[in-house]
DOKOLSE-710866 format. One record per atom (N, C-alpha, C): x, y, z; residue in one letter. Coordinates in pm, whole numbers, padded with zeros to 5 digits, always signed. Example, Ala and Ser with C-alpha at 12.3 -4.5 7.8 and 13.67 -1.06 7.14 Angstrom:
<nodes>
+01319-00569+00780a/+01230-00450+00780a/+01320-00330+00780a/+01285-00225+00708s/+01367-00106+00714s/+01290+00003+00787s/
</nodes>
This chain:
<nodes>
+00083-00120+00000x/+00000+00000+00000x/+00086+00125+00000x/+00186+00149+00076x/+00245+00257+00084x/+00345+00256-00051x/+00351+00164-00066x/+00446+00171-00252x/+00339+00221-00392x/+00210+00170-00330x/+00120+00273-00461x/+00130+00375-00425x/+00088+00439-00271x/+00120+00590-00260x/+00197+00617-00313x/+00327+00589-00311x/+00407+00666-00344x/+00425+00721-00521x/+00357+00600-00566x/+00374+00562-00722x/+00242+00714-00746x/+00145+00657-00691x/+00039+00788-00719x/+00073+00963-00701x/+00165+00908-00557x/+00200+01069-00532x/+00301+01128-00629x/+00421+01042-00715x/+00501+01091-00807x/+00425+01088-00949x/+00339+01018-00959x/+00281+01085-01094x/+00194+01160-01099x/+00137+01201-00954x/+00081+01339-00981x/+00134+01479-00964x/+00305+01422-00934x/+00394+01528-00891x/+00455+01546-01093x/+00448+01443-01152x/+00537+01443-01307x/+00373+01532-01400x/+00225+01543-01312x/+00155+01568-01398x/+00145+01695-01381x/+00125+01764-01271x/+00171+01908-01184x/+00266+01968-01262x/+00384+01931-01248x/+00496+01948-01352x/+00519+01989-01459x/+00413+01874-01547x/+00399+01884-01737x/+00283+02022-01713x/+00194+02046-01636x/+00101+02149-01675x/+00167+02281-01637x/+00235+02288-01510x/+00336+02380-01475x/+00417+02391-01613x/+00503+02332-01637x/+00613+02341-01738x/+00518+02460-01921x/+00378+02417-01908x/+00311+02473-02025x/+00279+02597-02001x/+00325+02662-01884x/+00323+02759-01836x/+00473+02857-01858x/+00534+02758-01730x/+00644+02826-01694x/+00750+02876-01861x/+00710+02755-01959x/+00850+02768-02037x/+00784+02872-02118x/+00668+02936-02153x/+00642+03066-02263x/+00669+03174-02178x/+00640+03160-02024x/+00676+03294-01961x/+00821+03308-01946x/+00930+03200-01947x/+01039+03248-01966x/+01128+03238-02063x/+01045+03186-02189x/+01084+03255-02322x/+01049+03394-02367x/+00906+03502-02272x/+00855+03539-02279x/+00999+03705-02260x/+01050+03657-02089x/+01079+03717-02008x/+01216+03718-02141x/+01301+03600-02198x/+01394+03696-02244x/+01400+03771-02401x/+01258+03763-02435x/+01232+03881-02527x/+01232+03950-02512x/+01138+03991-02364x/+01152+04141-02349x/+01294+04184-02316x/+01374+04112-02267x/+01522+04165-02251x/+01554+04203-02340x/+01558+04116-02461x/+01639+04119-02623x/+01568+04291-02632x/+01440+04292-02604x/+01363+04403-02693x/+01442+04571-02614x/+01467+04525-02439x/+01479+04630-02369x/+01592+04684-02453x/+01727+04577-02471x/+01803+04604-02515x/+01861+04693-02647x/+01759+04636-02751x/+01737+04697-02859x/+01676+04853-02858x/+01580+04858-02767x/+01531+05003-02720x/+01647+05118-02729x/+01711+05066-02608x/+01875+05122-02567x/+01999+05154-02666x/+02002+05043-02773x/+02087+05042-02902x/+02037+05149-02970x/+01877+05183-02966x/+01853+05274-03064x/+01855+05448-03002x/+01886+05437-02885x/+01845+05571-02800x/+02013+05566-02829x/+02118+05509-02779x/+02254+05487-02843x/+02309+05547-02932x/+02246+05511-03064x/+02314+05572-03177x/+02248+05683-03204x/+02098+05754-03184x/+02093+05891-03220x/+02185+05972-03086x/+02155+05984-02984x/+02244+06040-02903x/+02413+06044-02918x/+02479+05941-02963x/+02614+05928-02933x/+02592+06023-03093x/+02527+06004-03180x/+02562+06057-03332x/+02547+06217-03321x/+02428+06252-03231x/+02445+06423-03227x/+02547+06487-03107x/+02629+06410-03063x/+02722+06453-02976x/+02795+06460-03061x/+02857+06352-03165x/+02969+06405-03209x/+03009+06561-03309x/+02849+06581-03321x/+02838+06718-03405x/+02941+06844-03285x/+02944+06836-03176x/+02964+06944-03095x/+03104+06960-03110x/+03211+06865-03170x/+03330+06860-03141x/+03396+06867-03316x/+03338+06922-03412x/+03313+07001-03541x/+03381+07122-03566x/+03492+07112-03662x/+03568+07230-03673x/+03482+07303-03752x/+03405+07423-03675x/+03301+07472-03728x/+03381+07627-03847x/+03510+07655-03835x/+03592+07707-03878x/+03665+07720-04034x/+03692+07576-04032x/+03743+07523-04176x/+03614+07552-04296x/+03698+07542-04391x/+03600+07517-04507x/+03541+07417-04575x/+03443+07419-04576x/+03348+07326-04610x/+03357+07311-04751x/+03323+07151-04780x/+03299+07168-04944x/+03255+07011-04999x/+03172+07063-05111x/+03097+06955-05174x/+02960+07041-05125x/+02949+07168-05099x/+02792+07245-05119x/+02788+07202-04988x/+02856+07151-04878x/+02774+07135-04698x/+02807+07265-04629x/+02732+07232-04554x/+02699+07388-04453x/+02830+07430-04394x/+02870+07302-04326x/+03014+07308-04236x/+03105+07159-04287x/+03239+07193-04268x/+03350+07075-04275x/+03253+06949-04171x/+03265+06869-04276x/+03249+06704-04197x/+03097+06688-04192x/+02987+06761-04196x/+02858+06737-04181x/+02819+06617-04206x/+02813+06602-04347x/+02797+06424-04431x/+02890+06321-04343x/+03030+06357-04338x/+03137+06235-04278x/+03068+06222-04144x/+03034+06292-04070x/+02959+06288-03932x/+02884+06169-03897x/+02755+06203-03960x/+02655+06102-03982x/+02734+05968-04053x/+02769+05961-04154x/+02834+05866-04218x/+02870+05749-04143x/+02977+05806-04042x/+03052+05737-03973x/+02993+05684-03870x/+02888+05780-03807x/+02771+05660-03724x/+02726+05554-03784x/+02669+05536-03901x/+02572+05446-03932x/+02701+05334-03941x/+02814+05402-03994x/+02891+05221-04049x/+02933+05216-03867x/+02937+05260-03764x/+02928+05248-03632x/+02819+05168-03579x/+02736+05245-03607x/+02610+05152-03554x/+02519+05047-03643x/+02585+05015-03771x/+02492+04986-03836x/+02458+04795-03796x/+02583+04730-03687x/+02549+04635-03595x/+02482+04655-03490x/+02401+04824-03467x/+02303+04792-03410x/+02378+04844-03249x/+02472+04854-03270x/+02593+04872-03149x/+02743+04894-03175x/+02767+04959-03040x/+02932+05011-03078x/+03063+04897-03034x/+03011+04790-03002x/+03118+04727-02947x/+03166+04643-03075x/+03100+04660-03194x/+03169+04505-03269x/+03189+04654-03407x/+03323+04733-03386x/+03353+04803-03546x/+03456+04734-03609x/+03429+04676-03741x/+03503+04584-03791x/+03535+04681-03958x/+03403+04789-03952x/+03400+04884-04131x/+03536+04966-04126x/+03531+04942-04256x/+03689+05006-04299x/+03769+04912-04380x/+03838+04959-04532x/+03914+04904-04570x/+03962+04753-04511x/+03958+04619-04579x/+04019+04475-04502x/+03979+04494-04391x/+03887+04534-04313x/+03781+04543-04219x/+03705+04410-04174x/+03632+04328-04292x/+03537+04322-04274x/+03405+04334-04348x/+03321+04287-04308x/+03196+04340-04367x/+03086+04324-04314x/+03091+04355-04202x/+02923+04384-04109x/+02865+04460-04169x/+02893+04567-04232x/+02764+04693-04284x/+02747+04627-04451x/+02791+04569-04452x/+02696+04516-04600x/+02602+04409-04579x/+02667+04255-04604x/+02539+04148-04645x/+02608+04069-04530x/+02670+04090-04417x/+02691+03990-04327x/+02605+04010-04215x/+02572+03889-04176x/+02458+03866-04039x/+02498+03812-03920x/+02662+03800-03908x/+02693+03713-03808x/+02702+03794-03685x/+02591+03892-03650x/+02594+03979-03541x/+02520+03994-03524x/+02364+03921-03556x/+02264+03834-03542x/+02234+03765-03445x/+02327+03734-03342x/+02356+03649-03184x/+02243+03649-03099x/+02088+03712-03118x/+02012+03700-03014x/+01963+03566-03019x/+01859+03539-02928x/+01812+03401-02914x/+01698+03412-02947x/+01590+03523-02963x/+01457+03551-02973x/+01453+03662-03053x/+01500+03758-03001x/+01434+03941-03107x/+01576+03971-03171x/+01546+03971-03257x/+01643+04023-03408x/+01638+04217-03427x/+01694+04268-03391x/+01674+04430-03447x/+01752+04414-03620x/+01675+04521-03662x/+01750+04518-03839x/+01714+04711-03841x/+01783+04755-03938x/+01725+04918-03940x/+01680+04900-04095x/+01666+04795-04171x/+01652+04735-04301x/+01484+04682-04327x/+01416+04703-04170x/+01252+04691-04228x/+01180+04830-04237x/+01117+04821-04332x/+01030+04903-04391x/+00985+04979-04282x/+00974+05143-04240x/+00918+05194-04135x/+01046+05221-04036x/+01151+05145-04033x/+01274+05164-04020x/+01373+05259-04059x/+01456+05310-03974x/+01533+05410-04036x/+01697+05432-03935x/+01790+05416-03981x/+01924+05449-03962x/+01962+05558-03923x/+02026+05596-03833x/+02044+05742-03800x/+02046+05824-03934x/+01976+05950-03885x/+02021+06043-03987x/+01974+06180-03941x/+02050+06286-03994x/+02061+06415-03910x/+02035+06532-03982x/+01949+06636-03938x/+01943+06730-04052x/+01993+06922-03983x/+02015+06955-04037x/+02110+07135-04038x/+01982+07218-04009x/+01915+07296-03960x/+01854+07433-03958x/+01971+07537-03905x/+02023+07610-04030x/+02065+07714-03929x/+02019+07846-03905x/+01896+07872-03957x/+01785+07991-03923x/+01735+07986-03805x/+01708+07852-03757x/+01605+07844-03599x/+01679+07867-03563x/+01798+07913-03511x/+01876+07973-03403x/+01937+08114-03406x/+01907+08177-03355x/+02005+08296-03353x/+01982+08419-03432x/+01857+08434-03557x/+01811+08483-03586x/+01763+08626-03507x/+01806+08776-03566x/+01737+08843-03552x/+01589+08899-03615x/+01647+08853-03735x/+01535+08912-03847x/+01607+09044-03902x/+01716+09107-03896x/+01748+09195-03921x/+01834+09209-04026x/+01823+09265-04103x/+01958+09301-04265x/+02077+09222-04244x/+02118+09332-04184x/+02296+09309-04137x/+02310+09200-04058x/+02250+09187-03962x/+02278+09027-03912x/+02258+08904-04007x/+02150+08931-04069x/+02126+08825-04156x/+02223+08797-04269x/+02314+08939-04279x/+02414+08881-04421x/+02521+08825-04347x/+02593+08876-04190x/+02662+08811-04129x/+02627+08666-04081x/+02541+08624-04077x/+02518+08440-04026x/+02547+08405-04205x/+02454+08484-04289x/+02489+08370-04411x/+02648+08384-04461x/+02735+08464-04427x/+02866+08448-04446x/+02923+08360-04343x/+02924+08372-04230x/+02987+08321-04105x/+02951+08180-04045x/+02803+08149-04025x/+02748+08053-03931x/+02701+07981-04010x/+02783+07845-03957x/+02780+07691-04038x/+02688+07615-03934x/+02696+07637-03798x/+02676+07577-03700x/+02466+07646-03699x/+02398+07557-03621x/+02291+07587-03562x/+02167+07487-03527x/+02096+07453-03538x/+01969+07346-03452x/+02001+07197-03552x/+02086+07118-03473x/+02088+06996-03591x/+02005+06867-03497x/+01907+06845-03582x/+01842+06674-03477x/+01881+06594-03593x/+01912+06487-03496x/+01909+06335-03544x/+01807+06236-03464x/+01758+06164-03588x/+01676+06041-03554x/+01707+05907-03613x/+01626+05842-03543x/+01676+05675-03540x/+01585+05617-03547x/+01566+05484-03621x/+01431+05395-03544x/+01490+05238-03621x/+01475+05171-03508x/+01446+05045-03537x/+01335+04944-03540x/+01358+04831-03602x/+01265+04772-03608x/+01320+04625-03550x/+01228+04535-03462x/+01266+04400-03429x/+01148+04256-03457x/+01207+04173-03525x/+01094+04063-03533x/+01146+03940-03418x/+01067+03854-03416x/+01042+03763-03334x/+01087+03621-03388x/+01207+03569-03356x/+01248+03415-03419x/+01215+03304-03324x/+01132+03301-03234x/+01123+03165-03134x/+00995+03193-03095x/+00925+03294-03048x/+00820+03274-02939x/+00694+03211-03060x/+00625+03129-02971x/+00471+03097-03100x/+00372+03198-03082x/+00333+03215-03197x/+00250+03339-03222x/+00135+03310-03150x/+00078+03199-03111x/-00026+03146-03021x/+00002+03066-02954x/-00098+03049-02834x/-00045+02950-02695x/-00186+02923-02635x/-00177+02772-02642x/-00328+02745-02605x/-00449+02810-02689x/-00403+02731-02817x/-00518+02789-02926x/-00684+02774-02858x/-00688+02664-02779x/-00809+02580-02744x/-00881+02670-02659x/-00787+02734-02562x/-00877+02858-02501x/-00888+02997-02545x/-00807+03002-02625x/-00789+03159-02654x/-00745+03184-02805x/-00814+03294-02848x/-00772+03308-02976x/-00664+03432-03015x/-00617+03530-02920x/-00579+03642-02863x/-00378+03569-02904x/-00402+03665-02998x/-00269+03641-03014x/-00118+03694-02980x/-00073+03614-02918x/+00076+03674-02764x/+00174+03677-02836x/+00200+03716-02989x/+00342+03754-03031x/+00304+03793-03193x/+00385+03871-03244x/+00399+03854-03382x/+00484+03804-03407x/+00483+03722-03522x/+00590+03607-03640x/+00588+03659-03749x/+00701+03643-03800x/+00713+03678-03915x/+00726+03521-03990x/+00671+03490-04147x/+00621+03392-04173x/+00727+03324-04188x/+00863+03403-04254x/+00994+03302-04281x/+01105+03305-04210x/+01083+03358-04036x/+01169+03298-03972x/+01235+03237-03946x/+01249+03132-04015x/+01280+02980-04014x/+01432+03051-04063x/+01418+03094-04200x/+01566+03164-04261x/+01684+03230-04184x/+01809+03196-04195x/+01854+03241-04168x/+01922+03398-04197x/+01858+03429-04306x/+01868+03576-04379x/+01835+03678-04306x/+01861+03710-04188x/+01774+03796-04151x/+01737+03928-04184x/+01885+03937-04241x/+01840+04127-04378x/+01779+04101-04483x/+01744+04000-04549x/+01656+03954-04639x/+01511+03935-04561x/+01502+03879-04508x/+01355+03883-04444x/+01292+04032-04377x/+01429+04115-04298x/+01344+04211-04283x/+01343+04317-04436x/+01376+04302-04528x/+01315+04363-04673x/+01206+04327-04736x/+01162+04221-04713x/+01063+04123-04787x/+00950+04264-04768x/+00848+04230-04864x/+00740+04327-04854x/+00626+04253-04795x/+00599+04304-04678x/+00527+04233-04553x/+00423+04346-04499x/+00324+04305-04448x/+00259+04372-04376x/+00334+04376-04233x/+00447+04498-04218x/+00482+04548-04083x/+00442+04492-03962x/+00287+04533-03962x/+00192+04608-03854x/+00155+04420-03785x/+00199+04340-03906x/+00154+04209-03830x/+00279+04139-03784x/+00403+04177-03816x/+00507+04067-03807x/+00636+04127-03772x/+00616+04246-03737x/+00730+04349-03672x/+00677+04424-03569x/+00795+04408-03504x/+00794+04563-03371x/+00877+04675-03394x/+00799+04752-03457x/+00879+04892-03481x/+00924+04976-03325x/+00984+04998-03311x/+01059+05069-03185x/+00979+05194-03232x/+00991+05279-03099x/+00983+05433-03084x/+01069+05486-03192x/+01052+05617-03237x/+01149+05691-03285x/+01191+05738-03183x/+01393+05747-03222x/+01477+05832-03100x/+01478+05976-03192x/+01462+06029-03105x/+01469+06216-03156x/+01560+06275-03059x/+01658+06346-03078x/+01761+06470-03018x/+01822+06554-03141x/+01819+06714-02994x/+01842+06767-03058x/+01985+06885-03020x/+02048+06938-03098x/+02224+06993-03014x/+02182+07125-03076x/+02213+07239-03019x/+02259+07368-03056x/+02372+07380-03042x/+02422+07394-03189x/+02517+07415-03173x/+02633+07566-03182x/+02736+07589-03140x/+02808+07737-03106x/+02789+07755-03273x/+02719+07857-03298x/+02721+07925-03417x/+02789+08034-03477x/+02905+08060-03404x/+02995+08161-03405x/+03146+08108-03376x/+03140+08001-03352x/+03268+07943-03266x/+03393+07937-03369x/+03469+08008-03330x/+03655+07959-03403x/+03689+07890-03312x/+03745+07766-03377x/+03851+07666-03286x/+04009+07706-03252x/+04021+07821-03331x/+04211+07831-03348x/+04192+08031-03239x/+04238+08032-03188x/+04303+08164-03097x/+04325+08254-03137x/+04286+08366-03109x/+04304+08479-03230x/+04376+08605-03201x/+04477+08670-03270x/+04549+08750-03195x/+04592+08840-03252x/+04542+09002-03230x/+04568+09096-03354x/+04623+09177-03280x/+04718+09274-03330x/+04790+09411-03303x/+04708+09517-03387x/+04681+09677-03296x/+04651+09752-03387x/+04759+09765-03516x/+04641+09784-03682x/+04745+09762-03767x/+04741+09690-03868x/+04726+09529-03767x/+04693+09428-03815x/+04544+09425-03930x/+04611+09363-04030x/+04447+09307-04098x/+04402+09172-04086x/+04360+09099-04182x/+04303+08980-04165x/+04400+08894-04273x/+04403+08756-04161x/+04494+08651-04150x/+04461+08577-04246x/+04329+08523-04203x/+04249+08378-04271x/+04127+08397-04285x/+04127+08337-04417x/+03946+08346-04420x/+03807+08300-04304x/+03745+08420-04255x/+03683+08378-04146x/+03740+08434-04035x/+03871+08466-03999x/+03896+08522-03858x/+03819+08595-03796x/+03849+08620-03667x/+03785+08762-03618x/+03820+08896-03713x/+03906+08908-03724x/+03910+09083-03827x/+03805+09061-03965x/+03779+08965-03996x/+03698+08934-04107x/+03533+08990-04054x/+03527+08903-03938x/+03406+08885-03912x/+03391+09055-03821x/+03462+09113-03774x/+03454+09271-03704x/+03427+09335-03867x/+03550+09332-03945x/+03500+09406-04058x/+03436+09373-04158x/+03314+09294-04142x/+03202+09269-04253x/+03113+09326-04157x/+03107+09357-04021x/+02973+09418-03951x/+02997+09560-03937x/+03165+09603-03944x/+03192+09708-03905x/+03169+09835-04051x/+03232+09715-04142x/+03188+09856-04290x/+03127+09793-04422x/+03065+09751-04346x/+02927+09653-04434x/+02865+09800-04488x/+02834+09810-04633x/+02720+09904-04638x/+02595+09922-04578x/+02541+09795-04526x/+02366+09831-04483x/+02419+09888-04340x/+02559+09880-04307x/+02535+09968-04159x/+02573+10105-04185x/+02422+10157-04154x/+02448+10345-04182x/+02517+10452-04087x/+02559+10316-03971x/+02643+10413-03920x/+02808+10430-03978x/+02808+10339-03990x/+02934+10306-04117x/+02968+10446-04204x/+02848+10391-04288x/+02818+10501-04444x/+02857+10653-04367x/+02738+10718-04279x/+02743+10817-04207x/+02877+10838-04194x/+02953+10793-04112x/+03069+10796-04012x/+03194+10818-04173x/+03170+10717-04250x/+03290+10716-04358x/+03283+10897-04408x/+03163+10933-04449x/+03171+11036-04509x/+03233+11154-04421x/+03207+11163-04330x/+03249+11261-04271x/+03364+11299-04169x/+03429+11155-04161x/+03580+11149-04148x/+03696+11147-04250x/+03672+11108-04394x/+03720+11161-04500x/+03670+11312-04497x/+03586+11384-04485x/+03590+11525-04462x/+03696+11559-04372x/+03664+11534-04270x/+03756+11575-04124x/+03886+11571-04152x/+03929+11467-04240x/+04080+11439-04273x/+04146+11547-04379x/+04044+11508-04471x/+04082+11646-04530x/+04127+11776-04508x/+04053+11808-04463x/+04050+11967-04411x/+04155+12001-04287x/+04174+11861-04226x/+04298+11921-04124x/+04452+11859-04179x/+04418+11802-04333x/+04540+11844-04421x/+04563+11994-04517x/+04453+12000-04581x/+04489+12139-04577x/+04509+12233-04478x/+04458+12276-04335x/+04480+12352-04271x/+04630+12288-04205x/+04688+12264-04282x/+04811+12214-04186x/+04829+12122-04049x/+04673+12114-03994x/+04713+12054-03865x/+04718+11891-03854x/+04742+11822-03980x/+04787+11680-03999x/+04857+11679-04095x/+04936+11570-04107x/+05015+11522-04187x/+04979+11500-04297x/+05034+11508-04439x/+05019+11482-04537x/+04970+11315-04558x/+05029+11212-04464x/+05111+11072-04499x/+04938+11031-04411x/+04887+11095-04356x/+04761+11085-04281x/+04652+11064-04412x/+04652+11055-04503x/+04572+11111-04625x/+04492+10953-04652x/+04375+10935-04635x/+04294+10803-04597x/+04321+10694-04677x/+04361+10721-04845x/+04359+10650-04920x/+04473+10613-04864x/+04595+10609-04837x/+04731+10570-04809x/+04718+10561-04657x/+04658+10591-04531x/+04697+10550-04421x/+04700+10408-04382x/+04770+10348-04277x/+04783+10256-04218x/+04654+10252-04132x/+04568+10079-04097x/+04428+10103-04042x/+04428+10173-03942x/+04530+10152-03837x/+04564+10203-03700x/+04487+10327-03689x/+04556+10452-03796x/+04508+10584-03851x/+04390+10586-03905x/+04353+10496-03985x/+04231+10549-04082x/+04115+10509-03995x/+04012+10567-03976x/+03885+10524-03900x/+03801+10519-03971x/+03844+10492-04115x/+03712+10382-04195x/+03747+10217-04234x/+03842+10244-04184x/+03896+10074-04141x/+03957+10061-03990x/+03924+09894-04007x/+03914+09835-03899x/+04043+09811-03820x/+04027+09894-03682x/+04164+09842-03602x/+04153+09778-03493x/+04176+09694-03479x/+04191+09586-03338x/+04277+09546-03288x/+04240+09515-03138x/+04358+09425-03027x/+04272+09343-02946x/+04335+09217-02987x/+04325+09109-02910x/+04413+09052-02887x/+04448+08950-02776x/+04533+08863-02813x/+04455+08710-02682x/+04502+08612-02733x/+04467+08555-02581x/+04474+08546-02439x/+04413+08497-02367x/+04429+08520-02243x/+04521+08452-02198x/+04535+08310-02161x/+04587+08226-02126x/+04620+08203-01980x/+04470+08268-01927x/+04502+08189-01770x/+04510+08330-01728x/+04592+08452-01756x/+04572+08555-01660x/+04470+08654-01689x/+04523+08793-01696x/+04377+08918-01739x/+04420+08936-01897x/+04312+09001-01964x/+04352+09024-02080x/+04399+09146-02098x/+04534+09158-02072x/+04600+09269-02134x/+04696+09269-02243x/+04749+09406-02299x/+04824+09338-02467x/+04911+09509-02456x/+05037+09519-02436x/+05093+09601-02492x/+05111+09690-02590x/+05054+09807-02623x/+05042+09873-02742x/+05164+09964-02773x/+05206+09958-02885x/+05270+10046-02959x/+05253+10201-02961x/+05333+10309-02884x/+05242+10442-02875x/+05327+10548-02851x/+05326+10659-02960x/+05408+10754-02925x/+05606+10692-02927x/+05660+10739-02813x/+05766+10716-02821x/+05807+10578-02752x/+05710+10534-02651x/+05737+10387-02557x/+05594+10317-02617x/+05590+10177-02532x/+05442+10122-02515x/+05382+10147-02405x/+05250+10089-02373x/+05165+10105-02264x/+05055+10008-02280x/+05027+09965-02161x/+04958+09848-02146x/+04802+09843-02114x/+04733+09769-02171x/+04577+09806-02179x/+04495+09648-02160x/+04392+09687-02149x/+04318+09556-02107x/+04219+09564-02268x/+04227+09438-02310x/+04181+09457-02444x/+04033+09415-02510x/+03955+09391-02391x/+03819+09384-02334x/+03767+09441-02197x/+03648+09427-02162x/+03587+09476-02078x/+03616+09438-01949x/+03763+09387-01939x/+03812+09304-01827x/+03774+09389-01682x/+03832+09490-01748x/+03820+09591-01625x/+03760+09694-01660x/+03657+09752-01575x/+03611+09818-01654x/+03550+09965-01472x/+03607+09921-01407x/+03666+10005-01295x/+03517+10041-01247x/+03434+09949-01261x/+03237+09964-01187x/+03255+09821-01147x/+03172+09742-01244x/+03150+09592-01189x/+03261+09481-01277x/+03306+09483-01303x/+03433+09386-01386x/+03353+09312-01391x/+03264+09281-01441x/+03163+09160-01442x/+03244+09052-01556x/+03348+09059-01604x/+03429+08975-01691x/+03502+08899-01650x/+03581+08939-01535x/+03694+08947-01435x/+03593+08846-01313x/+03466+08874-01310x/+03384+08819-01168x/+03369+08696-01232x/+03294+08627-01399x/+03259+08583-01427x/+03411+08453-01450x/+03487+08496-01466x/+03595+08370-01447x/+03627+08339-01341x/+03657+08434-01231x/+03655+08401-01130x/+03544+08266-01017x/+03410+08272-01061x/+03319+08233-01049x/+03281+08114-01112x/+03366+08086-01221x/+03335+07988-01312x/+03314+07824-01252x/+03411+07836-01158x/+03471+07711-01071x/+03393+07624-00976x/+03286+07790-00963x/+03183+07739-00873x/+03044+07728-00911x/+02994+07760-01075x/+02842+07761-01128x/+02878+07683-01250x/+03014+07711-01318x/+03011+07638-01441x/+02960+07514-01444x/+02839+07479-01481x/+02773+07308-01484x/+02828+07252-01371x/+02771+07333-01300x/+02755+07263-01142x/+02905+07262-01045x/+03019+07257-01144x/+03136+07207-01083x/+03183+07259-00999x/+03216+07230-00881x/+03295+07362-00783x/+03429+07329-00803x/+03520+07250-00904x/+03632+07296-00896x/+03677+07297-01082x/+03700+07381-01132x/+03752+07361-01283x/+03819+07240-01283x/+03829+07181-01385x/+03874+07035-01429x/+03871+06916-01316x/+03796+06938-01260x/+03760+06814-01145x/+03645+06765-01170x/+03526+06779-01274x/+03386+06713-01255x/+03385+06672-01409x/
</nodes>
């Protein structure tokens, strides 16, 4: 008697089991889809983010060419997609004897359940687009001819979207009770093609999981020189684009009438205190040096480099030393406060190069 018990009690422990088991094994085939899927989520928030960061670090300076706004725009993006185009940054194999993940190879395909591809329909690969009007815009003449000469930089988003199908889970479970269907399949899973299958022309909406679109967006410095700039009164312009470029296209631009105004009547002024003797002949506008002429542009800058900005000028019989911005300005040095201060508001940090 106690040997049938036992026989009864283990096969109702092996039948417990088999009905348990019709349970347990879809919920934890279940459980690592959604992992595969979390994951894929993350890959795609990944590559638009890491792709509009690299816009910020853009020699917005150089010259551009092939008709783009700024140096590298196209190479930018470019270089994400053959980056991410496994979907992730850990496996870059593109490049010359590389390899060939970004063409027709699938061997990075490694999930066990959800497949991401950026190759199904509704799908899309990073890609990034330029406004440089939404930013910075006055609406005004003269500003407006200075951004379209100067500013390469301004509102760039990039977006992403993937798409993932389903290679293991059954599209139904317990047909007998329920008709409610717990997965999409795609019909030729079976294949190992998986960039071929996600091209096939399919109804999406039944046999794919399109991800969210990732959207970000960077403003970027629309004025920014990367190289240091450093003029003596005197000085003209270096390189195309410098600061003396960019002072004298705002400074004797025709649409600025203070310009126009100002030109006319300092070529008067000059005049007349050459004939009356009380200037120099060698003073005469067409021939002066800019320093002299005040219808061209004279400047001093030079860099800072850690202390105040001051710059030695050339004057009379010695030099003399001047602050060559608003460093000091003998009320609120609010220039002078603002570096000082930096250490302790700049993005939070209280110590420069420590955060």
């Amino acid at each position: 008697m106690k040997r049938a018990g036992t026989r009864i009690a283990r096969g109702a422990a092996a039948v417990e089991t088999a009905l348990c088991m019709l349970v347990i094994i879809p919920v934890f085939m279940y459980a690592i889809f959604l992992d595969d899927l979390l994951r894929h989520v993350l890959d795609a928030q990944e590559t638009a983010l890491s792709t509009v960061w690299d816009y910020a670090v853009s020699d917005y300076a150089a010259e551009p060419k092939g008709g783009e706004s700024f140096a590298g725009f196209s190479q930018t993006q470019g270089l994400a997609r053959q980056m991410y185009c496994d979907h992730e940054s850990g496996l870059d194999s593109y490049g010359p004897d590389k390899g060939i993940e970004c063409k027709d190879d699938v061997s990075h395909h490694q999930e066990l359940v959800a497949h991401a591809c950026w190759l199904h329909p509704g799908a899309q690969q990073v890609e990034c687009t330029l406004n440089q009007q939404a930013v910075g815009s006055y609406g005004v003449t003269l500003h407006g001819s200075y951004m379209s000469q100067f500013n390469r930089g301004g509102l760039i988003r990039c977006s992403a979207r993937s798409g993932v199908q389903n290679y293991l889970l059954p599209k139904t479970l317990f047909s007998e009770f329920s008709d409610v269907d717990l997965a999409k399949e795609p019909k030729d899973r079976g294949a190992k093609d998986v960039h071929g299958n996600a091209q096939k022309k399919r109804d999406v909406e039944q046999d794919t999981y399109l991800l969210p679109w990732e959207y970000i967006a960077l403003v970027t410095d629309t004025w920014a020189l990367t190289e240091s700039q450093s003029f003596q009164p005197g000085d003209s312009q270096k390189k195309a684009g410098d600061l003396y470029a960019r002072v004298a296209q705002v400074y004797t631009n025709g649409e600025n009438a203070g310009y126009t105004q100002m030109q006319t009547a300092a070529q008067t002024l000059v005049t007349q205190g050459i004939s009356n003797k009380l200037l120099s002949p060698t003073l005469v506008l067409s021939g002066a040096k800019p320093g002299d002429d005040p219808t061209r542009v004279s400047m001093s800058i030079q860099p800072q480099n850690g202390g105040a900005p001051t710059q030695r000028i050339n004057q009379g019989q010695g030099q003399g030393t001047y602050f060559n911005n608003e460093w000091r300005d003998w009320d609120a040095n609010n220039n002078e406060k603002t570096q000082q201060k930096r250490g302790d508001y700049y993005m939070g940090c209280k110590k420069p190069g420590a955060c």
